[in-house]
C-alpha positions as CSV (number, residue, x, y, z in Angstrom):
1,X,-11.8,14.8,5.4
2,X,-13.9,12.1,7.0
3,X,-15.7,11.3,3.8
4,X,-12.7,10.5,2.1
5,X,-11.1,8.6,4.9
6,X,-14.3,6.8,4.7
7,X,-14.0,5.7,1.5
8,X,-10.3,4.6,2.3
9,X,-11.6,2.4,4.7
10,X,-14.4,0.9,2.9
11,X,-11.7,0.1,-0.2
12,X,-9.2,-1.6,2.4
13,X,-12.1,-3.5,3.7
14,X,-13.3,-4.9,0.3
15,X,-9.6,-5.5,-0.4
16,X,-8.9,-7.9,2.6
17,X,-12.2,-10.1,1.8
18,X,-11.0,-10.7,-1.7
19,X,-7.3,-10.8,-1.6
20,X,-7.2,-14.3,-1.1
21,X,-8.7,-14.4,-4.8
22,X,-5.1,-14.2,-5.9
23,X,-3.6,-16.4,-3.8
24,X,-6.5,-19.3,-5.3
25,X,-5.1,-18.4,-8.8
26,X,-1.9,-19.0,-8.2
27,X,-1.0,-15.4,-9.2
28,X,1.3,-15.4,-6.1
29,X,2.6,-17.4,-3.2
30,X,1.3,-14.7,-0.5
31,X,0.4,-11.2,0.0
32,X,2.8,-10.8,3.0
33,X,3.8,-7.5,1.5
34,X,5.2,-4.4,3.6
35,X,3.0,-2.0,1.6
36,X,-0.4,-3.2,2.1
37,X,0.3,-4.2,5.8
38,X,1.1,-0.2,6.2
39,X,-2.2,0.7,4.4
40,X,-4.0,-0.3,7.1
41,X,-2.2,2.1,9.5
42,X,-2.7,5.2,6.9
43,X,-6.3,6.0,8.1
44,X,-5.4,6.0,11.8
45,X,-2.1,7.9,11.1
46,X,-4.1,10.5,9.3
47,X,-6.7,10.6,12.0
48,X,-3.9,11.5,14.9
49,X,-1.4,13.5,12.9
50,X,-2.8,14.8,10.3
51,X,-1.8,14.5,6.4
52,X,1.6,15.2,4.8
53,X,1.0,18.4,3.1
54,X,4.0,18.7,0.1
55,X,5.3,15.3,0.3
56,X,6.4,13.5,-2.0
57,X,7.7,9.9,-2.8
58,X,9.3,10.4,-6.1
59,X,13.2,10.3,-4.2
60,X,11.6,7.4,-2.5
61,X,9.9,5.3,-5.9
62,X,13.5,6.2,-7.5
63,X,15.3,4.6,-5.1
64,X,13.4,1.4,-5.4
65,X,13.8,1.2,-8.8
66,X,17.4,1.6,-8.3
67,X,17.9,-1.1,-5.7
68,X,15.6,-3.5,-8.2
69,X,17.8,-3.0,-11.0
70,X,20.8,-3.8,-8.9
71,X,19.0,-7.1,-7.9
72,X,17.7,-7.8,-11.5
73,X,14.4,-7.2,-10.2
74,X,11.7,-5.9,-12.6
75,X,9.6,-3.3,-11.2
C-alpha cells in the first residue's frame, strides 16, 4: 500500500544521506553495489506493476552462495 511504500521511501532517503558514513570509516572503498542501486527502482517498479505475489529468492540467495564459495568469497 502507499503507507508502506512510504516508509520505503523515507528509509532509502535517510540511507543515501548517511552512507557516506561508511565510506569516512574506512569500512569500504565504495558503495557502488548492484543491490542498493536497484533499491531505488523497487518503489517505482511496485507503483507500475504491481508486487510479486509468491516469489521467492531462496533459488536466487542459493546460487550466490554457490558462486561465492567457488570464488573463496565469504558471504
Amino acid at each position: 500500500n502507499n503507507t508502506t511504500l512510504g516508509y520505503m521511501v523515507a528509509a532509502l532517503k535517510e540511507f543515501h544521506q548517511h552512507k557516506n558514513y561508511f565510506i569516512e570509516v574506512q569500512c569500504c572503498e565504495h558503495l557502488n553495489l548492484p543491490k542498493l542501486h536497484s533499491l531505488m527502482h523497487y518503489v517505482e517498479s511496485i507503483e507500475l506493476f504491481g508486487t510479486t505475489d509468491n516469489y521467492s529468492t531462496e533459488m536466487f540467495e542459493q546460487l550466490h552462495i554457490d558462486f561465492a564459495n567457488m570464488a573463496g568469497v565469504p558471504n
